[in-house]
One Martini backbone bead per residue (centre of mass of N, CA, C, O) as a GRO file, in nm:
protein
  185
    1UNK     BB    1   1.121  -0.243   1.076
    2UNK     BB    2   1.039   0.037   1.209
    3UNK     BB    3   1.072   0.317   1.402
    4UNK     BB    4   0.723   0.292   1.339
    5UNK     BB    5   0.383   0.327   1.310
    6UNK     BB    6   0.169   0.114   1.082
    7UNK     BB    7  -0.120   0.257   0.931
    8UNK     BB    8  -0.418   0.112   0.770
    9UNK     BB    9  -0.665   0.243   0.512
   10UNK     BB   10  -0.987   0.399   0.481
   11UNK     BB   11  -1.165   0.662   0.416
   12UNK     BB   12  -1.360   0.530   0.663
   13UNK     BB   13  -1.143   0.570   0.884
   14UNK     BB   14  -1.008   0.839   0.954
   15UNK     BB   15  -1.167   0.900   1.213
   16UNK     BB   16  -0.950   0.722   1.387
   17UNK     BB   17  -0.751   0.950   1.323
   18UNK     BB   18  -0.476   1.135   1.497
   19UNK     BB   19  -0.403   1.291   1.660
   20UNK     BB   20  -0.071   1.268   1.828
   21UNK     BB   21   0.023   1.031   1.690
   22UNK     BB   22  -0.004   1.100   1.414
   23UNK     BB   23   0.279   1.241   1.191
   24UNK     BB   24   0.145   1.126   0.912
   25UNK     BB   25   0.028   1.097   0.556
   26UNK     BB   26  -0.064   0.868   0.320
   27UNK     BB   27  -0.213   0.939  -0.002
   28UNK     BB   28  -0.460   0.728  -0.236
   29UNK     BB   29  -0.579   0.843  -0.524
   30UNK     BB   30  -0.777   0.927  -0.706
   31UNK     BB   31  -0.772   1.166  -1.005
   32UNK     BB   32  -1.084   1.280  -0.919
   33UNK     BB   33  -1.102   1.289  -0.606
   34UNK     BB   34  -1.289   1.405  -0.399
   35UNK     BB   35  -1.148   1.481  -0.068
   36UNK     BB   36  -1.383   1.638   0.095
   37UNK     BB   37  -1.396   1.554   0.433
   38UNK     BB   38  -1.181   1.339   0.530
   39UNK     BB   39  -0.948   1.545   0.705
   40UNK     BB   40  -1.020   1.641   1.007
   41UNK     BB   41  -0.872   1.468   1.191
   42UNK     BB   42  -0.588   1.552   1.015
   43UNK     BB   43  -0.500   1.772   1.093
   44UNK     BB   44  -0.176   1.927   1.046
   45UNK     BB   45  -0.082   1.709   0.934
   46UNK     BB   46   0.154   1.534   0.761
   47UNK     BB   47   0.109   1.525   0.386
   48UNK     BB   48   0.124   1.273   0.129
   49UNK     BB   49   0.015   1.279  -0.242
   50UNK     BB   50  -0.135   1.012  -0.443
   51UNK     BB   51  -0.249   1.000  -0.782
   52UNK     BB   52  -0.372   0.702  -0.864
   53UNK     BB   53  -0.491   0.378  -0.958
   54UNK     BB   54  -0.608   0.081  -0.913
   55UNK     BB   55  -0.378  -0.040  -1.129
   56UNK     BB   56  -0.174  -0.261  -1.364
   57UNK     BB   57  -0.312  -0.162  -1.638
   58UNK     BB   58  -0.409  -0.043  -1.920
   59UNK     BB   59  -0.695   0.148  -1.915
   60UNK     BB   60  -0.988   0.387  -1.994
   61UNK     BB   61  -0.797   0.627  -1.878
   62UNK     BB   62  -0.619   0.536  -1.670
   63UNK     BB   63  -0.401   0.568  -1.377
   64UNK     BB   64  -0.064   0.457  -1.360
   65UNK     BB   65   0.155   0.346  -1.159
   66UNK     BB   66   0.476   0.449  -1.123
   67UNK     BB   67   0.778   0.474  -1.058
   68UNK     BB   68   0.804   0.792  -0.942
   69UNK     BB   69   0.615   0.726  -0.750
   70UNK     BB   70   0.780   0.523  -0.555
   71UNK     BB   71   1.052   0.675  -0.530
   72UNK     BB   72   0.864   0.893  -0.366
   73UNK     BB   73   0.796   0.712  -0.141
   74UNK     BB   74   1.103   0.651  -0.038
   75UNK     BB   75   1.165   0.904   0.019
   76UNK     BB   76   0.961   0.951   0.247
   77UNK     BB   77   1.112   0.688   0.400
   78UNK     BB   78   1.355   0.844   0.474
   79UNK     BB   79   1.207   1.109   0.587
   80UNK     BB   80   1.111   0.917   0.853
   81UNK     BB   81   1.365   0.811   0.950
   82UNK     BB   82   1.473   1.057   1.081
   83UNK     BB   83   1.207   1.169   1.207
   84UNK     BB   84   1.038   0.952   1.365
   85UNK     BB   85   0.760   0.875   1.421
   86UNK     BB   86   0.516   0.730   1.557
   87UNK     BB   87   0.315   0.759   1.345
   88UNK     BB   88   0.155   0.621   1.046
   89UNK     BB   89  -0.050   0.663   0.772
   90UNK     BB   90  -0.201   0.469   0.538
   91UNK     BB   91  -0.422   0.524   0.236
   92UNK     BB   92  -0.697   0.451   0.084
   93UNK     BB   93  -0.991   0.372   0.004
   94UNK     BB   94  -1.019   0.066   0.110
   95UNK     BB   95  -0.730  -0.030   0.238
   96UNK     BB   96  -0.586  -0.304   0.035
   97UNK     BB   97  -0.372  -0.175  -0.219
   98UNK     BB   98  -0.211   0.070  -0.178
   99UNK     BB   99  -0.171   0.105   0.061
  100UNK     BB  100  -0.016  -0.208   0.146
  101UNK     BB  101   0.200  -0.170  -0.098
  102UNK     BB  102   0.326   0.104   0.091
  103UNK     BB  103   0.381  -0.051   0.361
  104UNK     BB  104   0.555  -0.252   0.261
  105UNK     BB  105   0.811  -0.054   0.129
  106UNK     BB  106   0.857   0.082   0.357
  107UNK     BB  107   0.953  -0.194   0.542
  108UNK     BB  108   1.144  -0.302   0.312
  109UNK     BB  109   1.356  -0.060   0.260
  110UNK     BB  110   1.507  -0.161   0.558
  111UNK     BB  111   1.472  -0.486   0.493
  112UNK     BB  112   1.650  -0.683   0.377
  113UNK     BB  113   1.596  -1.008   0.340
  114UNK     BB  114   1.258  -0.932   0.500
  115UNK     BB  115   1.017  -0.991   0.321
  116UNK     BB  116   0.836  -1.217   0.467
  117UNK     BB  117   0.820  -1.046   0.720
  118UNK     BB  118   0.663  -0.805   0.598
  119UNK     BB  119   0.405  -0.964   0.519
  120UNK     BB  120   0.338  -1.063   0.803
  121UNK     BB  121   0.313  -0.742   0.898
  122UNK     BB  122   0.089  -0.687   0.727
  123UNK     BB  123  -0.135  -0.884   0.766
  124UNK     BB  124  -0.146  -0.767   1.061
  125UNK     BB  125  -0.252  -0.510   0.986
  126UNK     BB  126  -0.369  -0.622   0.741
  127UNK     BB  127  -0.592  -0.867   0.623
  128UNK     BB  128  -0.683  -0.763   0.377
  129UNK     BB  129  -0.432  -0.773   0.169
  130UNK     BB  130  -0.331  -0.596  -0.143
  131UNK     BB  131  -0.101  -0.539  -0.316
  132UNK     BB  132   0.009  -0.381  -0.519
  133UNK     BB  133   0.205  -0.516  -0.816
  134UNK     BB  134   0.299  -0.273  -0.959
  135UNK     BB  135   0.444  -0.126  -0.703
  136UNK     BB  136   0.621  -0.368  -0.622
  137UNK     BB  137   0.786  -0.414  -0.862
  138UNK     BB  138   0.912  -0.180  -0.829
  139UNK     BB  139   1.045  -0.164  -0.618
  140UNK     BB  140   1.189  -0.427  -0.617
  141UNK     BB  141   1.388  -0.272  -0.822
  142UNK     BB  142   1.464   0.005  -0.646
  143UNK     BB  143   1.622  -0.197  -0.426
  144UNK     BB  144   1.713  -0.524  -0.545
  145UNK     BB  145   1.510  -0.784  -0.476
  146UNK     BB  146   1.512  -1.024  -0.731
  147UNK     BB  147   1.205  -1.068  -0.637
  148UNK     BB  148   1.128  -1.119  -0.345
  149UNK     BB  149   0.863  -0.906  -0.252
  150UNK     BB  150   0.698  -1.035  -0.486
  151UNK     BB  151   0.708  -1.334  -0.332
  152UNK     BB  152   0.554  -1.268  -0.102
  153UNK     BB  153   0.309  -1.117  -0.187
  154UNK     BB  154   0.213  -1.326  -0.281
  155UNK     BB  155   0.173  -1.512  -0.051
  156UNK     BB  156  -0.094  -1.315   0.007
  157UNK     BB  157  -0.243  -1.380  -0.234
  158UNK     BB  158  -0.279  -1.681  -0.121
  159UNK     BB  159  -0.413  -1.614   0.130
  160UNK     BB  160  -0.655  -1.413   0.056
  161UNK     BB  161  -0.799  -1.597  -0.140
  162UNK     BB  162  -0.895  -1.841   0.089
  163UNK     BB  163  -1.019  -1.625   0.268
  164UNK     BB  164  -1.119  -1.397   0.013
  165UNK     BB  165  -1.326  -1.514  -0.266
  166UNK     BB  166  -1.464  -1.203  -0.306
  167UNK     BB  167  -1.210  -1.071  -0.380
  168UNK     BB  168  -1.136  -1.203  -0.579
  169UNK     BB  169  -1.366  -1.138  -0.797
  170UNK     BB  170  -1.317  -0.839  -0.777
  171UNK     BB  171  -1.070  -0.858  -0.920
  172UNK     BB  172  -1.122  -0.975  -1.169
  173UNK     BB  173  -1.355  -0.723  -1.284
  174UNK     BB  174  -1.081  -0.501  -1.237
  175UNK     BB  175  -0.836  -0.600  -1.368
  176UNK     BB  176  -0.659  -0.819  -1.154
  177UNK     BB  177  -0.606  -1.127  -1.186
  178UNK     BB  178  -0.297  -1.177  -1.221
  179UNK     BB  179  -0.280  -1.212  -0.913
  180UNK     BB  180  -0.377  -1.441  -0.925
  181UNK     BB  181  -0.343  -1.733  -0.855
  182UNK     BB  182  -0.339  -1.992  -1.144
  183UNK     BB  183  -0.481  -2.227  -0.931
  184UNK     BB  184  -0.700  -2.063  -0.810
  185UNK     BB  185  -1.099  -2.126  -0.803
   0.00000   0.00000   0.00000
């Protein structure tokens, strides 16, 4: 998939992750989150951040994911590709959304036409995943991919919706439900 390791996680989890292994670390965050105390296992690394809500559409005040977000993390991705560390973290609040959605476009950008494989690669790392739809479909563009990666995203929504519908109910409460299968109840 990649020449390293990506873990995925959330923000409470941050405290199992540090050097030596780990090369990179990708936050995703709101645009307003105190980030102080979270990242002290993490010191040293290098790290790349990105602030807007985990959302799909506008609404509220939210801070929607851009395509210029996507392209920067692509960047990031040519960047790691040369550089080769041994493992990456990227984690987000939950690390269910923004930050699985950053996992697959990372694995996706190299391996066209492995969309598929990508998505069951991404649920081995982390099994609740639900990539944010939004950083997918702009990823899905600015790669070519015609739809694929979009299409496997899809099928882990119909895997995560069923294994776990406790998730489906809090994505549609958070204007999230666009995501959920329209035959799913």
């Amino acid at each position: 998939m990649v020449d390293y390791e990506i873990f995925v996680a959330g923000l409470p989890e941050l405290k199992d992750y540090g050097p030596p292994r780990i090369g990179h670390v990708i936050s995703f965050l709101d645009p307003d989150y105190d980030a102080d105390g979270h990242f002290e296992t993490l010191a040293g690394i290098e790290r790349s951040e990105f602030r807007f809500h985990d959302v799909i559409e506008p609404g509220d005040g939210s801070v929607l994911p851009e395509p210029d977000a996507v392209a920067a993390l692509l960047a990031i991705g040519e960047t790691l590709r040369a550089t080769a560390p041994d493992a990456v973290l990227v984690h987000c609040h939950a690390g269910i959304s923004r930050s699985t959605a950053a996992a697959a476009i990372l694995m996706a950008q190299f391996n066209p036409g492995r969309e598929d494989a990508v998505c069951t690669r991404l649920t081995e790392i982390r099994p609740q995943a639900w990539p944010n739809s939004r950083m997918i479909r702009f990823a899905d563009e600015q790669l070519g991919r015609d739809g694929a990666l979009i299409a496997a995203v899809e099928a882990i929504y119909r895997r995560t919706a069923t294994d776990r519908p406790d998730l489906v109910a809090a994505l549609r409460r958070f204007g999230r439900g666009a995501e959920v299968p329209a035959d799913f109840e």
